[in-house]
C-alpha positions, 0 to 999 in steps of 0.5 A: 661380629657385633659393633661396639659402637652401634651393637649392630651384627656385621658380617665376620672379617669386616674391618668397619661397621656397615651401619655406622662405620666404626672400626671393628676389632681385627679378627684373630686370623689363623696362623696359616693365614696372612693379614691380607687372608693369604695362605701361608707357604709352609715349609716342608719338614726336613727329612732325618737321614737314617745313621749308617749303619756301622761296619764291624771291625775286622777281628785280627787273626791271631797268628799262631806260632808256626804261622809267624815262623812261616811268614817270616821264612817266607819274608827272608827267602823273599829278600834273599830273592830279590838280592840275587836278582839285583846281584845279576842285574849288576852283573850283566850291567858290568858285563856288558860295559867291560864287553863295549870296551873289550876290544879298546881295551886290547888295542891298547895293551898291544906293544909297537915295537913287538912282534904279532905273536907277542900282541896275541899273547897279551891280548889273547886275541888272534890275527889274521892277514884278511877278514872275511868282511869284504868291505873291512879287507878293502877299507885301509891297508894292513897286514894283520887284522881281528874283527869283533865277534860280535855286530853292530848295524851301521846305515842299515849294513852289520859290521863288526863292533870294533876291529884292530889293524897291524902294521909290521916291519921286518920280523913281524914287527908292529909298527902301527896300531889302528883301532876302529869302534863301529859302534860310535856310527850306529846311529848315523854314518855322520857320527853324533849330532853336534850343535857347530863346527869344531875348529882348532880353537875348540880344545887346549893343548896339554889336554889329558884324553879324558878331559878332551872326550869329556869336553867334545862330549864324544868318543873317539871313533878311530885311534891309531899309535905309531912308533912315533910315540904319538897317538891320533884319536878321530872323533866323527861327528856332524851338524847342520849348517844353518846357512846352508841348511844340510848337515856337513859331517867332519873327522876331528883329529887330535894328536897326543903325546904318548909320553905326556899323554897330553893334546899336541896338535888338533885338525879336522877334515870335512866329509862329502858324502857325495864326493863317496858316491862318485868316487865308488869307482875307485873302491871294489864293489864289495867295500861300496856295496857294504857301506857308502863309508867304505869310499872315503877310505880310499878318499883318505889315504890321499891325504895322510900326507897333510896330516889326515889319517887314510883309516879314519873313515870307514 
């Protein structure tokens, strides 16, 4: 690089003269290099991503028209299916419900004040004056009894589903009729779980049966109907007593009028359970072997004079 100033040669890259300290004009520098002679960092070049390929579109199959009677044969016997299908459903529903009330039902179509062989003709059921289930025999007194074909497990034992006893008079008269429906304690012997006591206050008088089912949030356990033209409905149910801190169990009793159909006396009794243990005695091996239940029948019957019913317990 020659001076301007002095013409004398300096070294390239040298900002002043050696000889007489002139500035000399700034070199051109590369364009990688910076001013202090730096190399410059040079970016790397962005790689182009090579285009997907395309998927060719799926020609449609072009259906004949035999395929597309077929397919819509096919489609009909498919629909067809799954309607019968729904129809079966409904129907074994159905008839499963009519079958869990088969024996309310024919409890409820048996005249007081009519001979047996009248009840069997409009029930089509057949009475018996004992069962063969022992702990049914030695539960209540009766004098004609119809079991349910079909079982139910109660703490653990089979019983029946439902039973319905006679009481006669002379001439074989019905003077009272008792049904039982096993399968409101095939859950628990106690019943169903309530959150409190129910007292005489829980309900209105003048209730209709429903409005008192659908109130409780129960259903009856036990029904009896005498000549008196009253019917006692027992509802089983238990709840834990939060001061005491065990589960009391109670028979809640309400009388209705058979005329008015409507609620005319409410009353509860508490069950002991253990009280049942320790009065086995008093019942045959059979009935307490059975069920823990069965004792407490014998418990009742003591106290259908102040307004409980001996059947109530099983």
């Amino acid at each position: 690089m020659i001076c301007k100033k002095c013409g004398s040669e300096c070294p390239d890259g040298n900002i002043f003269c050696e000889a007489c300290g002139a500035e000399l004009d700034a070199p051109v520098l590369p364009e990688n290099v910076d001013d202090k002679g730096h190399m410059k960092k040079q970016a790397k070049p962005k790689k182009e991503k090579a285009p997907k390929p395309r998927k060719p579109k799926k020609e449609k199959k072009q259906r004949t028209a035999e395929e597309k009677a077929a397919l819509a044969k096919k489609l009909k016997a498919g629909g067809i299916c799954l309607a019968l299908i729904a129809v079966i459903v409904i129907i074994v529903i159905i008839t499963q419900l009519l079958g869990s009330n088969d024996g309310y039902n024919a409890a409820q179509k048996i005249p007081v004040g009519r001979n047996v062989a009248f009840a069997e003709s409009e029930t089509g059921l057949t009475f018996s004056e004992k069962s063969t289930n022992g702990m049914i025999n030695n539960m209540t007194s009766f004098d004609y009894i119809c079991i349910s074909d079909k079982t139910t497990k109660v703490s653990g034992s089979e019983q029946p589903r439902w039973v319905i006893l006679l009481t006669v008079g002379e001439d074989d008269i019905i003077t009272a009729v008792e049904y039982y429906d096993f399968t409101q304690l095939k859950l628990n012997w106690k019943g169903r779980k309530m959150a409190e006591m129910l007292d005489q206050n829980s309900l209105d008088y003048g209730m209709s049966i429903k409005n008192v089912n659908k109130k409780l949030g129960l259903k009856p356990y036990y029904i009896k109907r005498t000549v008196s033209n009253d019917s006692t409905y027992c509802y089983r149910y238990f709840y834990t007593d939060p001061d005491e801190g065990y589960d009391r169990a109670y028979n809640y009793y309400v009388e209705f009028s058979d005329v008015e159909m409507a609620v005319k006396n409410v009353n509860y009794r508490e069950i002991n359970y253990a009280a049942t243990i320790l009065a086995a005695g008093e019942a045959s091996p059979a009935a307490a072997d059975s069920d823990p239940e069965a004792v407490s029948e014998e418990n009742g019957e003591a106290s259908e004079e102040d307004g409980s019913e001996e059947g109530s317990e099983e």
